[in-house]
C-alpha positions in Angstrom: 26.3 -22.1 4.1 28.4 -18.9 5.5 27.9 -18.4 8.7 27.5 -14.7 10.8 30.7 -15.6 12.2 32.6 -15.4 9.0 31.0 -12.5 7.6 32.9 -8.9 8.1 32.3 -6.0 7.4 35.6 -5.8 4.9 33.6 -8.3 2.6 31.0 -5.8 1.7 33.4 -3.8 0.2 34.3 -6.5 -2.1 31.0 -8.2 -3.0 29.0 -5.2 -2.8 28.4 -2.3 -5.3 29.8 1.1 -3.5 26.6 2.8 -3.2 25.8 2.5 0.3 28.7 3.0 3.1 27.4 1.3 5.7 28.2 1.6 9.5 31.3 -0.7 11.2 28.5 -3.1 13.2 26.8 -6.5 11.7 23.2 -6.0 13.2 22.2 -10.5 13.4 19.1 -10.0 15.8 16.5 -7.9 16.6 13.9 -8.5 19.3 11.0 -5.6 19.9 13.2 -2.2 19.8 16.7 -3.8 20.7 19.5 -5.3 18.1 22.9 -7.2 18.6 25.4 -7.3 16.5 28.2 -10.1 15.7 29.4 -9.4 19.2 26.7 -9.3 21.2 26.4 -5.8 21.7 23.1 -4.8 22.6 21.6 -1.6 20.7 17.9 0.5 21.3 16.6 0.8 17.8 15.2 4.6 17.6 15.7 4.1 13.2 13.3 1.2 12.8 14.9 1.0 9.1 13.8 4.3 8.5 10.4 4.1 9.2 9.7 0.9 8.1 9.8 -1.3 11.2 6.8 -0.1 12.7 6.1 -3.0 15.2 9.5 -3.5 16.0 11.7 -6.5 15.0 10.0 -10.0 14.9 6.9 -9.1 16.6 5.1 -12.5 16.5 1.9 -11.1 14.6 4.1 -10.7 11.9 6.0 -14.0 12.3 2.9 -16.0 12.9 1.6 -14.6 10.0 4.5 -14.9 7.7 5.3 -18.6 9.3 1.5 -20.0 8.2 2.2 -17.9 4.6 5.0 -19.8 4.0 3.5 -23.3 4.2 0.5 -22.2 1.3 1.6 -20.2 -0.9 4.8 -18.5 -1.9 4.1 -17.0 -5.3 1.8 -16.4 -8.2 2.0 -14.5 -11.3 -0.7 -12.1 -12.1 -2.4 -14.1 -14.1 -3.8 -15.2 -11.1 -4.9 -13.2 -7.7 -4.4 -14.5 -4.3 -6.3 -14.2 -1.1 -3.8 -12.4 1.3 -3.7 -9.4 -1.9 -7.3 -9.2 -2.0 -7.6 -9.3 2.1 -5.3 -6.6 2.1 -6.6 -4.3 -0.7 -10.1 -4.6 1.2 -8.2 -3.4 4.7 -6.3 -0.5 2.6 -9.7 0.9 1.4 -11.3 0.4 4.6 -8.9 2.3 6.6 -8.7 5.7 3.5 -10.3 7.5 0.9 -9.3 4.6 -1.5 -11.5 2.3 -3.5 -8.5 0.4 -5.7 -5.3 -0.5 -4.6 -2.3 -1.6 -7.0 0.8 -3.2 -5.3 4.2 -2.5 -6.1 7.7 -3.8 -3.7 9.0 -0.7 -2.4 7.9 3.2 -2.2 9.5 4.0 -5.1 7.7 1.2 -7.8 4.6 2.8 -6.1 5.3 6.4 -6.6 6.4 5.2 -10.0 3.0 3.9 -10.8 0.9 6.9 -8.9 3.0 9.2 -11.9 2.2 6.7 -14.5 -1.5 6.9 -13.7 -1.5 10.9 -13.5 -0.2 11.3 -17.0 -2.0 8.7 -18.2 -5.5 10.1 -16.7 -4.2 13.6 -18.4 -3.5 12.1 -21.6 -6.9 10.5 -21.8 -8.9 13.3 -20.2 -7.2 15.8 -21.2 -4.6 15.3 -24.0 -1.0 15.0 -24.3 -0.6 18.9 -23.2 -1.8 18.2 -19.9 1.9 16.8 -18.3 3.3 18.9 -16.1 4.2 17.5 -12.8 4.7 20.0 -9.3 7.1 18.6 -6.7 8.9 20.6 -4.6 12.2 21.4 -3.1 13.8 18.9 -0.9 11.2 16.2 -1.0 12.1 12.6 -1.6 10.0 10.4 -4.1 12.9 7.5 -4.1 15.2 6.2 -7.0 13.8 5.1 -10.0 14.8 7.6 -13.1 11.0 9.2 -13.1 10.8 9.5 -9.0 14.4 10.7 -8.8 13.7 13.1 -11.3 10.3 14.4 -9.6 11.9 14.4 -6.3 13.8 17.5 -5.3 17.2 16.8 -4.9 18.9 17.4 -7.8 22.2 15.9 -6.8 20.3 12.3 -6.8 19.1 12.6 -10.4 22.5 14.5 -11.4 24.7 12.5 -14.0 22.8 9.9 -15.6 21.9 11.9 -18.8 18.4 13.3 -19.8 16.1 13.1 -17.4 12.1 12.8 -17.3 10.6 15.8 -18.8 7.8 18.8 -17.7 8.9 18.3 -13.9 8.9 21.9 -12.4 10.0 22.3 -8.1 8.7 25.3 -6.0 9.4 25.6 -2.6 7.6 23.8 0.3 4.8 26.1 2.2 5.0 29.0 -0.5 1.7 28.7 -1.8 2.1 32.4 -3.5 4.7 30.5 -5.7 2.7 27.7 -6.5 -0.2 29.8 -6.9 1.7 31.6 -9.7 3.5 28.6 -11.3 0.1 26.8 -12.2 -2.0 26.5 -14.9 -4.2 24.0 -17.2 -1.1 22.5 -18.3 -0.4 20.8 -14.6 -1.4 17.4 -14.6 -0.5 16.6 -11.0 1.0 17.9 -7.9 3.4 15.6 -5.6 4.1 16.2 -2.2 5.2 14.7 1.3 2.5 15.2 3.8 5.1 16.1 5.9 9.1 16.2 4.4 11.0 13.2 6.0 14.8 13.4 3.5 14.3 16.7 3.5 14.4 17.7 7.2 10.8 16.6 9.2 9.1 19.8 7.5 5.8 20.2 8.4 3.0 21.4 6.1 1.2 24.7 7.2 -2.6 24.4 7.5 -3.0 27.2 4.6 -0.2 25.8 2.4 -2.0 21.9 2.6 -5.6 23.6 1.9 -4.3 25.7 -0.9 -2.8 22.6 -2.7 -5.8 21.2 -2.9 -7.9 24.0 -3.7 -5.9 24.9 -6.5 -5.5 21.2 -7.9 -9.1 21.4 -7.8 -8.9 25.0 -9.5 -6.8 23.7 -12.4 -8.2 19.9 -12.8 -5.2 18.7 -11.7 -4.6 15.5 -9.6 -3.2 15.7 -6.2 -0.5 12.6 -5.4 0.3 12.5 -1.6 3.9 10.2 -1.0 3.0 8.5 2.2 5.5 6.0 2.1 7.0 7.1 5.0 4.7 9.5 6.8 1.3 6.8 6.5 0.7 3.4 8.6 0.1 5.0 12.1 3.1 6.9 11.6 2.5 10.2 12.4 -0.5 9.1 14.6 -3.1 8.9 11.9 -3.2 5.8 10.3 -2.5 8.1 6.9 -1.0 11.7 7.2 -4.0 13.5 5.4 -6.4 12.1 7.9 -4.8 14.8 10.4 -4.3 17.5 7.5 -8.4 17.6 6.6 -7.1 17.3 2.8 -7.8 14.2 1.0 -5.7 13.2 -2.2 -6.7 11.5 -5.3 -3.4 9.3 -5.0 -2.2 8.4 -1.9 1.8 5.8 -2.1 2.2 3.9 0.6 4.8 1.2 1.6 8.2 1.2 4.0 5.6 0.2 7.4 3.2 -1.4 5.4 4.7 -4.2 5.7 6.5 -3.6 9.1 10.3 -4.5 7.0 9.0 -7.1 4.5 9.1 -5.7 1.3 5.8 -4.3 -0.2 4.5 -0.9 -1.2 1.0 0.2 -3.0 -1.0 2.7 -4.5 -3.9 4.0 -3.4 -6.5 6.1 -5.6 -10.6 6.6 -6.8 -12.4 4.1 -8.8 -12.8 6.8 -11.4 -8.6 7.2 -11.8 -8.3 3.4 -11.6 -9.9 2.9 -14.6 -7.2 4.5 -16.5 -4.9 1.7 -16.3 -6.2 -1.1 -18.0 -5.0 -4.4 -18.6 -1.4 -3.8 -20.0 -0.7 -0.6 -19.2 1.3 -1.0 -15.8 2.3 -4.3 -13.6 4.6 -5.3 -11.2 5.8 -9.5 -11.0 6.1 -9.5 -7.4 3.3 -6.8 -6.8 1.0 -8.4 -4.5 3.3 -11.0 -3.4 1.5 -13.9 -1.3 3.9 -13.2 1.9 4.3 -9.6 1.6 0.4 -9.4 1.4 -0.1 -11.5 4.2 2.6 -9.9 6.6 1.1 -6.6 5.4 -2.2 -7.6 6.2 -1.1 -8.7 10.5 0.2 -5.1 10.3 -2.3 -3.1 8.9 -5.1 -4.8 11.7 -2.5 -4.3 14.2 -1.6 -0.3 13.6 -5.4 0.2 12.7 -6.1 -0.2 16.2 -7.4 2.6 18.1 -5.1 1.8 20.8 -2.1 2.0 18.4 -2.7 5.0 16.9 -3.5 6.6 20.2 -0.2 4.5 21.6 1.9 7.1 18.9 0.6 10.3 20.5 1.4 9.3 23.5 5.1 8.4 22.4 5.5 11.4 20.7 5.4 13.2 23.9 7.8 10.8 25.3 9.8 11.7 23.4 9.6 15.7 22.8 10.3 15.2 26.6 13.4 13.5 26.0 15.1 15.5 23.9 13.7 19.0 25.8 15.2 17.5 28.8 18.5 17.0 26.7 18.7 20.2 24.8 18.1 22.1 28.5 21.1 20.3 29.4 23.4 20.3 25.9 21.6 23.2 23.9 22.0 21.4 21.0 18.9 21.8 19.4 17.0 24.5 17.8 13.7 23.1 17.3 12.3 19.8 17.6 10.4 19.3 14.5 7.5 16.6 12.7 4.4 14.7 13.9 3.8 11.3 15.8 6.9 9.0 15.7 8.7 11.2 12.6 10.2 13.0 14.6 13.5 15.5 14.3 15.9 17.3 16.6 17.2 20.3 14.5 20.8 21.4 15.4 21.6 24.5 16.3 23.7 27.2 15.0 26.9 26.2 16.8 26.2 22.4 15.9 25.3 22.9 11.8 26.6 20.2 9.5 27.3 17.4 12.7 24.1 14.7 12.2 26.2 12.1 11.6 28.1 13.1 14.2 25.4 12.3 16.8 24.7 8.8 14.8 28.3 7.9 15.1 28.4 8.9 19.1 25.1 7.4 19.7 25.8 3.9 18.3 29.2 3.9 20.3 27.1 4.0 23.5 24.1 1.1 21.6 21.6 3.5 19.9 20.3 3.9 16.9 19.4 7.4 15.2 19.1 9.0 11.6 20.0 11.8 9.9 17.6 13.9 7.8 20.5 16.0 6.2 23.4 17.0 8.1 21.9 19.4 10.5 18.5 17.0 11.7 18.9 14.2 13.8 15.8 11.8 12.9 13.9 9.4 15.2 11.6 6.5 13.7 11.0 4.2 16.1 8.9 1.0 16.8 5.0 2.9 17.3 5.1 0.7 19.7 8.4 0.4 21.5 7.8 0.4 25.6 8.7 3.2 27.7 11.6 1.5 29.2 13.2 1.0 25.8 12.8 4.6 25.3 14.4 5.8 28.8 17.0 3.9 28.0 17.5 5.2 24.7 17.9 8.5 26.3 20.3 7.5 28.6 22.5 6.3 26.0 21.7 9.2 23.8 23.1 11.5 26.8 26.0 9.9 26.9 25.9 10.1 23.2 26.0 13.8 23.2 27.8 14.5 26.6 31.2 13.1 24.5 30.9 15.3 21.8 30.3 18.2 24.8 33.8 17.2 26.0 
């Protein structure tokens, strides 16, 4: 068995395929919000994985749970159910709009399927004339060929020959635009409750309203991607909760399962229906261990205290980086909701995110980028407030060397 000690990071580049570049440092450890690497350095974890490690690293509601897992049951097909799937599935509808839940491994396998089920609902309700999908303009639906495609970036679904047809982007908050575009032929609208990839942008009241009101207008379905904005993570246990708009689809997954791999789909017994046996699946979907991780974290976010914990962090933090920017005027804005946060750089500092990364995991912090002009935070929702002072000391000394 290899050991951590001869492991470097010149190996990835020859076992690995090139399409990640990842950072110098070997994370082998992570306790609450803090990391080592292969030397011991310690590092404050403001990434969380992107989003994903909600509780922090090896919180022991998700080890305990995962630990008594792994002495039952590992893996079923779907042939058969398990308990920890159904347990979870009950939770997921509990805590939303949903009454079925379908589960998928990552974000993407579950945007995948809420698609699937839109044009299949259109095809039966409707006919096949009914297929045009709205996304829009910078949003991120992750990297199968169909969420690729739907997603706004062109440059990701660039160069692997035709693509998914009857995809159509507008921009984000133009709801004259979108008001314009639609018609009977739009089967479904997808959209970030708030854009993460694309740069923290936050949906205007009128623009999340009108979205619905016109889905509603044109019987189309509207598909919310909460993969990373939903589990507590802007400080509603889902996004819409806070918007007042409730989708017919909601995808959920990255802190779902707090970094064990699992995503879903949430929807209405009436859509459900649409997929019948045969007509979608998943082998891992609904995993024993992923379910039963899942499950410690969904009862532990769901907490009022939790949820209430995020508002309070979010402040913590706006404070942070207002105190930083009065001192660096780095920043233009700081932008998103809850523990999604963004610092937008200003004029004099465009195109330097990854310079920030860079300095602030020489001093033992880790950011994200959103772009190269939006330095992202995604933290543990519940990281203490001495983990997060002394994330902003190091981040200060982050940004007072690129000052120099």
């Amino acid at each position: 068995m290899t050991t951590n000690s001869q492991v470097e990071r010149k190996d990835f580049n020859d076992v690995m395929i090139p399409c990640y570049n990842p950072m110098e440092v070997i994370p082998v450890k992570g306790e609450g919000a803090r990391v080592w690497d292969q030397a011991g350095k310690e590092y404050v974890d403001f990434a969380g994985g992107i989003a994903v490690s909600c509780l922090g690293h090896c919180h022991p509601i998700m080890v305990n749970a995962l630990q008594e897992q792994s002495q039952k049951l590992w893996h079923l097909s779907n042939v058969m159910t398990n308990e920890p799937a159904i347990r979870l599935a009950k939770k997921l509808t509990e805590v939303s709009f949903a009454e079925k839940v379908f589960f998928a491994n990552s974000g993407a396998e579950a945007n995948e399927a809420a698609l699937k089920l839109a044009r299949r609902w259109a095809v039966d309700v409707h006919g096949e004339e009914k297929s045009e999908i709205i996304a829009f303009k910078q949003g991120f639906h992750g990297r199968t060929f169909f969420t690729v495609t739907v997603g706004g970036q062109a440059a990701y679904s660039d160069g692997f020959g035709p693509k998914p047809g009857d995809i159509s982007h507008l921009e984000y908050n133009n709801l004259a635009e979108l008001e314009a575009h639609m018609s009977e032929k739009t089967c479904a609208i997808m959209m970030e409750p708030l854009q993460g990839e694309g740069g923290l942008i936050s949906p205007t009241s009128e623009f999340v309203e009108g979205v619905r009101s016109l889905c509603d207008k044109y019987n189309a379905l509207l598909i919310f991607d909460e993969v990373q904005t939903g589990n507590g993570r802007t400080g509603d246990f889902y996004a819409y909760q806070g918007l007042g708009v409730t989708p017919d689809i909601l995808s959920t997954a990255k802190s779902l399962g707090g970094g064990f791999p699992i995503g879903a789909m949430l929807t209405t017994t009436e859509l459900a229906q649409h997929l019948k046996v045969g007509t979608h699946g998943s082998t891992y979907g609904g995993n024993p261990l992923a379910c039963a991780v899942a499950e410690a974290v969904v009862e532990e976010v769901a907490k009022p205290e939790t949820l209430a914990g995020v508002k309070e962090r979010e402040q913590w933090f706006r404070d942070g980086l207002e105190a930083l920017n009065a001192k660096y005027d780095m920043f233009a804005e700081i932008r998103g909701k809850g523990l999604l946060l963004g610092a937008a750089l200003n004029d004099a500092w465009q195109g330097r995110a990854r310079d920030v990364l860079v300095a602030a995991g020489e001093q033992g912090l880790m950011v994200l980028v959103a772009g190269v002009n939006v330095v992202r935070f995604t933290p543990s929702l519940v990281i203490t407030k001495e983990d997060v002072e002394l994330g902003f000391e190091r981040l200060d000394k982050a940004l007072a060397s690129l000052n120099k």
